[in-house]
C-alpha positions as CSV (number, residue, x, y, z in Angstrom):
1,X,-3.3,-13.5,-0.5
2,X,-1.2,-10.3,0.6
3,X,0.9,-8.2,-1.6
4,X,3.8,-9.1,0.4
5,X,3.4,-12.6,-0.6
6,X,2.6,-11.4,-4.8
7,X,6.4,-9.6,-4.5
8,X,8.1,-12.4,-2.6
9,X,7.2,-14.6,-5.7
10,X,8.7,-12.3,-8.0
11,X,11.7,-10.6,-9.2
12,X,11.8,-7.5,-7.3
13,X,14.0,-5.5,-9.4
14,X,11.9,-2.2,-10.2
15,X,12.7,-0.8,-13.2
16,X,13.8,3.0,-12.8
17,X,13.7,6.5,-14.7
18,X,14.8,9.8,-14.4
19,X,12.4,12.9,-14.5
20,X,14.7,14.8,-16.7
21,X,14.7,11.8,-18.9
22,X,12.7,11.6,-22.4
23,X,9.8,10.0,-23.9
24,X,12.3,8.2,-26.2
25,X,14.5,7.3,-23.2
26,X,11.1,5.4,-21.6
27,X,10.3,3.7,-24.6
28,X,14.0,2.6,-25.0
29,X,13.5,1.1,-21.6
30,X,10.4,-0.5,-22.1
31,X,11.1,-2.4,-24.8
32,X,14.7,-3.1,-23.7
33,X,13.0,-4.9,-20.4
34,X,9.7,-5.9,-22.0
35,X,7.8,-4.1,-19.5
36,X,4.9,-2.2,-19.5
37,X,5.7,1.0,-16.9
38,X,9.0,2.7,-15.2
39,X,8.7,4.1,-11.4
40,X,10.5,7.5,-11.8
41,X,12.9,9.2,-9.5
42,X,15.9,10.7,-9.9
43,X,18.4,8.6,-7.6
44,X,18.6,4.9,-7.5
45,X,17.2,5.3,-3.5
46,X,15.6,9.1,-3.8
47,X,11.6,9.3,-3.6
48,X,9.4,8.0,-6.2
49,X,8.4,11.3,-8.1
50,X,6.0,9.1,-9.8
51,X,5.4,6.5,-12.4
52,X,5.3,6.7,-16.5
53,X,3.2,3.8,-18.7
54,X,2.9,2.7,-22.2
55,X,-0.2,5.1,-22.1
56,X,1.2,7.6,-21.1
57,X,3.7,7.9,-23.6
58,X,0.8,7.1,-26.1
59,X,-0.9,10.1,-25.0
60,X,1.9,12.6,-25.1
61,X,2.5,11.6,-28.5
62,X,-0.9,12.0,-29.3
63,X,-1.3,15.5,-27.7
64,X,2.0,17.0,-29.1
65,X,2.7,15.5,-32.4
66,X,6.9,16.2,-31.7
67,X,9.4,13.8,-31.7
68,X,9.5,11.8,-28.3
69,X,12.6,13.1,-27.9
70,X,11.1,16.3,-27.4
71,X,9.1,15.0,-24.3
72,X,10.0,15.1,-20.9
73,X,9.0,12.7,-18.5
74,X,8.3,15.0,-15.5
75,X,5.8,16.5,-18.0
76,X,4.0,13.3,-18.8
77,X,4.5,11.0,-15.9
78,X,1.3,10.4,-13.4
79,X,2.8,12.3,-10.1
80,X,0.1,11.1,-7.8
81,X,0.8,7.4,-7.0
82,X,-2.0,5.3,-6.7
83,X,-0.7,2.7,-4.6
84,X,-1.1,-0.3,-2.1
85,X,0.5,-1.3,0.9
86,X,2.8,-4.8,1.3
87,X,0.0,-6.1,4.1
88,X,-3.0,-5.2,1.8
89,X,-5.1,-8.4,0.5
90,X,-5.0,-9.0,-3.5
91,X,-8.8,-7.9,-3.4
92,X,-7.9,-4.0,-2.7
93,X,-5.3,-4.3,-5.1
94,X,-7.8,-5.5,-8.1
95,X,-10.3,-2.7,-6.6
96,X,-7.8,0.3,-7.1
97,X,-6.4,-1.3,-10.7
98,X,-10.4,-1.2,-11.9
99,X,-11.5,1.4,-10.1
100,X,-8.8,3.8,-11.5
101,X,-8.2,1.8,-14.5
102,X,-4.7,1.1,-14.2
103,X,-2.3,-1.7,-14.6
104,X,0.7,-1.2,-12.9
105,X,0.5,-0.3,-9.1
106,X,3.2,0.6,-6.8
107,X,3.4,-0.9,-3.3
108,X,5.0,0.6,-0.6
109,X,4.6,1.6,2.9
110,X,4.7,5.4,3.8
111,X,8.0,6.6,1.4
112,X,9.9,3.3,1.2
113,X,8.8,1.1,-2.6
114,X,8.5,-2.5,-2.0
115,X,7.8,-3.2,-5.5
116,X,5.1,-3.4,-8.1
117,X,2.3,-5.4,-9.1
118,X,1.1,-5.8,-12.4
119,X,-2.5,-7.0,-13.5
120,X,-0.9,-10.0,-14.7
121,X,0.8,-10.4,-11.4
122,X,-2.7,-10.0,-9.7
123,X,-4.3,-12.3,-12.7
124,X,-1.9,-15.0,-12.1
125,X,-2.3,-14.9,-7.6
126,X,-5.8,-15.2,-8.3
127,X,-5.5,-17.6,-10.9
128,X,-3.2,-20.3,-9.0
129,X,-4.9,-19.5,-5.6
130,X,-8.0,-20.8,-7.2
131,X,-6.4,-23.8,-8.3
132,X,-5.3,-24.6,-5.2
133,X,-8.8,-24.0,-3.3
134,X,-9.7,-26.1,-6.6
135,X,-7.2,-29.3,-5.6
136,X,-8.1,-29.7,-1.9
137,X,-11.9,-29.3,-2.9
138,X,-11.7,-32.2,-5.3
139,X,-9.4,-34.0,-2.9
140,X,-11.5,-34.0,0.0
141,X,-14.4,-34.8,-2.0
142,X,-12.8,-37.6,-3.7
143,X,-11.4,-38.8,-0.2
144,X,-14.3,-38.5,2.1
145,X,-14.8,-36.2,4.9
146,X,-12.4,-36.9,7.7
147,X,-10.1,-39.5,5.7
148,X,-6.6,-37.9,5.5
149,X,-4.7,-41.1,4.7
150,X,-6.0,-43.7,2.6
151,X,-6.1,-47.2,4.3
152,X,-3.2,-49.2,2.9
């Protein structure tokens, strides 16, 4: 299963922050969406600067001991994007999320964000692609080689 075909089953709204924004502001956002990370950039279609987590907000709390309002995201976010590409297979996207321990990854191709997949997203491909291979295994079985239709 591609990317492409992850993001065409979901709702593609990315959620969006400013740089200039606050750690306060990203936890508002967080909870208000129930979400887990925010891609940030500072115009609706500008670049993606970069992308700020849960963890990460943990950690500059930990590290600073302020109020969040005192944080600024362009101080705490993750600049360079790990990332996949729309045609990639679900396979390099589970390698990058383990290999960098991550649970949010961007896709896009070059400059231009297609979306974003979570591990959940990636869990739940994997998880109903392997029901599926599961079904026609136990229907071919159950049928006999070479019998498509049942004999009325």
């Amino acid at each position: 299963m591609r990317l492409r075909e992850i993001l065409d089953q979901k709702n593609n709204e990315v959620r969006t922050i400013s740089s200039s924004a606050t750690c306060d502001d990203v936890v508002t956002e967080l909870v208000r969406f129930n979400i887990g990370s925010l891609i940030v950039r500072d115009a609706p279609s500008g670049p993606v600067l970069g992308i700020i987590t849960e963890r990460d907000v943990l950690k500059a709390q930990a590290a600073n001991r302020v109020p969040l309002q005192q944080l600024a995201v362009v101080k705490f976010m993750t600049a360079k994007l790990i990332s996949a590409r729309p045609e990639d297979d679900i396979t390099v996207a589970m390698g990058l999320m383990t290999t960098h321990r991550i649970r949010h990854l961007p896709v896009m191709e070059g400059h231009h964000l297609h979306g974003l997949v979570s591990i959940g997203d990636v869990v739940k491909a994997q998880h109903d692609e392997l029901v599926m291979e599961n079904h026609h295994m136990r229907s071919y079985i159950q049928g006999g080689a070479g019998s498509a239709i049942a004999p009325a």
